[in-house]
KOLZAVEX-440869 format. One line per field, with one value per residue: x, y, z of N, C-alpha, C, O in turn; residue in one letter. Coordinates in pm, whole numbers, padded with zeros to 5 digits. Example, Ala and Ser with C-alpha at 12.3 -4.5 7.8 and 13.67 -1.06 7.14 Angstrom:
2
nu <- c(01319, 01285)
nv <- c(-00569, -00225)
nw <- c(00780, 00708)
cau <- c(01230, 01367)
cav <- c(-00450, -00106)
caw <- c(00780, 00714)
cu <- c(01320, 01290)
cv <- c(-00330, 00003)
cw <- c(00780, 00787)
ou <- c(01424, 01341)
ov <- c(-00332, 00114)
ow <- c(00846, 00804)
code <- c(A, S)
//
This chain:
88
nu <- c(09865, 10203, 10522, 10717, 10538, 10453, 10435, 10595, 10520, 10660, 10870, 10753, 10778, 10900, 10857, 10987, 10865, 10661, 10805, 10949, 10981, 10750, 10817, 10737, 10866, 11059, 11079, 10919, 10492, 10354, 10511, 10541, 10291, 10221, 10462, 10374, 10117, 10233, 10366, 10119, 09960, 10084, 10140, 09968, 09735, 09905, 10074, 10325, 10589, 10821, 10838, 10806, 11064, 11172, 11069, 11122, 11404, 11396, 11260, 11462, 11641, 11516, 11499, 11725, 11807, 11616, 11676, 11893, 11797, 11470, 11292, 11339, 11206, 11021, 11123, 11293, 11063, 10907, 11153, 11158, 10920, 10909, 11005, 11224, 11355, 11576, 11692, 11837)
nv <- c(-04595, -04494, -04685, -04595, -04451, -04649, -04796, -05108, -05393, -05597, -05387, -05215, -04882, -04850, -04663, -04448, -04319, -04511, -04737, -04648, -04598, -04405, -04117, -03879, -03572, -03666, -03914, -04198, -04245, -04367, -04308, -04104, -04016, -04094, -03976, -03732, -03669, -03796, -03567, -03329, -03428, -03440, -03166, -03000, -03125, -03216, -02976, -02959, -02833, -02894, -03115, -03074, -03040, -03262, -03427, -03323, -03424, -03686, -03735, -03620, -03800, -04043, -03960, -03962, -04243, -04351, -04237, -04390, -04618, -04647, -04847, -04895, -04918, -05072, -05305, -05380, -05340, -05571, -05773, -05739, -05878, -06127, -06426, -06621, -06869, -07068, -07031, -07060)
nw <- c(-11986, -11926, -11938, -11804, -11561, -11425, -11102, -10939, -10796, -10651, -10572, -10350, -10253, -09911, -09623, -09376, -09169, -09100, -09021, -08785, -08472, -08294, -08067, -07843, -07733, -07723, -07545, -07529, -07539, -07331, -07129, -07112, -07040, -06772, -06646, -06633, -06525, -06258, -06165, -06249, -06045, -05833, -05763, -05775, -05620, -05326, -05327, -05328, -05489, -05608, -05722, -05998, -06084, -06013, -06193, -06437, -06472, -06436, -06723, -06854, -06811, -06884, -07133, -07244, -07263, -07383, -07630, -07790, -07815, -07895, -07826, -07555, -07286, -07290, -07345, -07152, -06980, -06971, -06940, -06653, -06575, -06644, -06513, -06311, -06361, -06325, -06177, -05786)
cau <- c(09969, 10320, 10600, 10814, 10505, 10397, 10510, 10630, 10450, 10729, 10918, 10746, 10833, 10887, 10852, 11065, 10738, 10582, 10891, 11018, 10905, 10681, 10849, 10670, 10931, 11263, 10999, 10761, 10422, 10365, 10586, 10511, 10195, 10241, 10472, 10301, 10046, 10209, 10360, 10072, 09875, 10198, 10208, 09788, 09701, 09988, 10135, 10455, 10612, 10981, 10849, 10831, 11214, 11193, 11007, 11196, 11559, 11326, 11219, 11596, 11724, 11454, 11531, 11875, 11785, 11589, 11757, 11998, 11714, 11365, 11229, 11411, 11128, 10878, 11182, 11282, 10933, 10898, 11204, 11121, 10806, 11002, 11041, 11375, 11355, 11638, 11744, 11907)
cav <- c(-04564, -04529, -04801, -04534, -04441, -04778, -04897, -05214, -05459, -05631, -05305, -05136, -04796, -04851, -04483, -04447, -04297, -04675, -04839, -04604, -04594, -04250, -04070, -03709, -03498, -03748, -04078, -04317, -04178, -04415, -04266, -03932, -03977, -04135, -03872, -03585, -03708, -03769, -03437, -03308, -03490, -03416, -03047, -02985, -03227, -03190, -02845, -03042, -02787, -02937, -03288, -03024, -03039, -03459, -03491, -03273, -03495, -03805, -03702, -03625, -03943, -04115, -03916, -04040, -04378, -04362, -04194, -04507, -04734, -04623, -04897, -04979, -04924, -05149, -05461, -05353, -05370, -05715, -05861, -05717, -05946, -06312, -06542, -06684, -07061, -07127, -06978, -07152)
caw <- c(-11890, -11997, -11843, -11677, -11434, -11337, -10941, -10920, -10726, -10607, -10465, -10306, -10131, -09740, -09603, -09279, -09071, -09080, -08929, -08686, -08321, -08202, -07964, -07792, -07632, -07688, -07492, -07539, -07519, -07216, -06984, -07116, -06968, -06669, -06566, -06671, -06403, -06118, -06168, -06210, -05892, -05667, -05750, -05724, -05495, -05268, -05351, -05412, -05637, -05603, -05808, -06096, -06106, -06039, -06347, -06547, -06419, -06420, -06814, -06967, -06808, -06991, -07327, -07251, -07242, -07566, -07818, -07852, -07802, -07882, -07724, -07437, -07174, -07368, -07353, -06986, -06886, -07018, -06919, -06539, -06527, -06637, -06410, -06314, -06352, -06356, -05988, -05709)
cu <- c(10104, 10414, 10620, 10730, 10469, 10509, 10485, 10578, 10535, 10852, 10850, 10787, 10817, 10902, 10935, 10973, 10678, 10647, 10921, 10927, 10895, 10764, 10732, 10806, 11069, 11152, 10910, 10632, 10369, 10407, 10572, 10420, 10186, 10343, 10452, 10210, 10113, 10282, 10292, 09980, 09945, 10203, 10063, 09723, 09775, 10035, 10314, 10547, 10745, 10946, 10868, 10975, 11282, 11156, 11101, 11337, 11476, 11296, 11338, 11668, 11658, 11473, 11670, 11859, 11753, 11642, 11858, 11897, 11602, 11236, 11269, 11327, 11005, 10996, 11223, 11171, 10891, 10981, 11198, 11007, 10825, 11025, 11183, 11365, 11451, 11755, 11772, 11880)
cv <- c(-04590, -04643, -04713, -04488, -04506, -04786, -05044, -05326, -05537, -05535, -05187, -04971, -04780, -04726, -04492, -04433, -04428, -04746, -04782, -04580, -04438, -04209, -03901, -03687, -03590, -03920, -04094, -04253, -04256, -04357, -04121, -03891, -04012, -04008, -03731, -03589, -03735, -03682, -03376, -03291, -03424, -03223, -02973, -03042, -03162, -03018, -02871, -02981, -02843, -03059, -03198, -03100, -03178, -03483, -03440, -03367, -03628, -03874, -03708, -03769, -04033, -04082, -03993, -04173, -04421, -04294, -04291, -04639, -04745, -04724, -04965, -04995, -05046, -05318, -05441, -05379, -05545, -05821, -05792, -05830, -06127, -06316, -06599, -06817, -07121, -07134, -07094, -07131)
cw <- c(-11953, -11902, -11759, -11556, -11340, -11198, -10973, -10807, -10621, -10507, -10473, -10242, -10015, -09713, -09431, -09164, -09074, -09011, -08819, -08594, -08323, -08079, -07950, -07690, -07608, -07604, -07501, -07469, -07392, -07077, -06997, -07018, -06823, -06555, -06519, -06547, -06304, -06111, -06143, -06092, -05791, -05672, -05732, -05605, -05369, -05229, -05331, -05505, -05711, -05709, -05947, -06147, -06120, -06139, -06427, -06544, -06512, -06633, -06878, -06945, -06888, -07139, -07390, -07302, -07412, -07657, -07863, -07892, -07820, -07769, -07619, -07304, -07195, -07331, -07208, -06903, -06887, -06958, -06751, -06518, -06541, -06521, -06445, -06306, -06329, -06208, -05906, -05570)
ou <- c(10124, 10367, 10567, 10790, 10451, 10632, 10382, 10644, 10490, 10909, 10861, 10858, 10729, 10974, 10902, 10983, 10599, 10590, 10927, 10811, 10987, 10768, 10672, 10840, 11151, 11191, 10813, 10647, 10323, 10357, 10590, 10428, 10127, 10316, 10488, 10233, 10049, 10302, 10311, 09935, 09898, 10266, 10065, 09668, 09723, 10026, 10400, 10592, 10770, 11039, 10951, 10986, 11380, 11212, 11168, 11379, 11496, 11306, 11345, 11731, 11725, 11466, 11706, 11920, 11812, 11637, 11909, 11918, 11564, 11148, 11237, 11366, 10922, 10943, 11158, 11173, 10849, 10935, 11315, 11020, 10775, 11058, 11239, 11372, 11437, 11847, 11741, 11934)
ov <- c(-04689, -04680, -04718, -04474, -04476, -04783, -05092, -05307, -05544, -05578, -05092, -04993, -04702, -04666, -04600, -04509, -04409, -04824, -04862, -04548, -04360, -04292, -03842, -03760, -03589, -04031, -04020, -04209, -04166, -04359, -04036, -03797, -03928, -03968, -03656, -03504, -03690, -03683, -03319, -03186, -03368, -03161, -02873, -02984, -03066, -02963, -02783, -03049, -02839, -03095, -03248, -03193, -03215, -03576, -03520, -03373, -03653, -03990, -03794, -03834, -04104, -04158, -04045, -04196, -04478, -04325, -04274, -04729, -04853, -04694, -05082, -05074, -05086, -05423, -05517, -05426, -05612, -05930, -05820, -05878, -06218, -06230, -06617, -06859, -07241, -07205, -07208, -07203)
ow <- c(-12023, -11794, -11648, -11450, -11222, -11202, -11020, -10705, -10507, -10407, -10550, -10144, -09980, -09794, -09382, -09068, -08982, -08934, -08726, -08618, -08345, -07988, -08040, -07598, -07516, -07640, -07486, -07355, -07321, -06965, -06908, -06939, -06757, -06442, -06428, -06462, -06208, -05990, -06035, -06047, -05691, -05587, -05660, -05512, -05312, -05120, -05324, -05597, -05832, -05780, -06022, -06228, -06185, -06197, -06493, -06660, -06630, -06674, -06966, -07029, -06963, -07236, -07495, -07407, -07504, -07776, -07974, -07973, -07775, -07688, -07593, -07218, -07113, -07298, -07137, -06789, -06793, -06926, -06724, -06405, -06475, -06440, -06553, -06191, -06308, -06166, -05941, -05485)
code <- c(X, X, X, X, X, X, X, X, X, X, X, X, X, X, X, X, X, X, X, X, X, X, X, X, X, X, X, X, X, X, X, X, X, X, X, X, X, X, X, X, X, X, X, X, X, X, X, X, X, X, X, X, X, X, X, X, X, X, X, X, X, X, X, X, X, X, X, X, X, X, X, X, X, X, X, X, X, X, X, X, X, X, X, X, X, X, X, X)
//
């Protein structure tokens, strides 16, 4: 093997796809699914066709949300379930 093709053990190459958060469609595949369903449910079930148009609102406000923050629903959800201890 010559030097110049050896990798370095010590640096590595970090690839950007390993660190960066998954999104589908601009959000978290979580809420993708979640609202894909009750979309779906409310507009079969029901005949609901108007939630179409809630999801779709419901969906960019969430894209909104994440594109500054990828995971802002994952630390939102979290800090929703703390306890306030400290309350009065």
């Amino acid at each position: 093997m010559e030097e110049s093709t050896k990798v370095s053990w010590v640096r590595l190459p970090l690839y950007r796809s390993l660190t960066d958060f998954l999104l589908f469609a601009g959000v978290p595949k979580t809420f993708l699914i979640i609202n894909a369903g009750v979309g779906i449910f409310f507009a079969l079930y029901f005949h609901f066709w108007y939630i179409i148009v809630v999801n779709a609102l419901v969906h960019f406000t969430c894209q909104y949300f994440s594109s500054s923050d990828p995971q802002f629903f994952d630390c939102f959800s979290l800090y929703s379930y703390k306890h306030d201890y400290y309350s009065t």
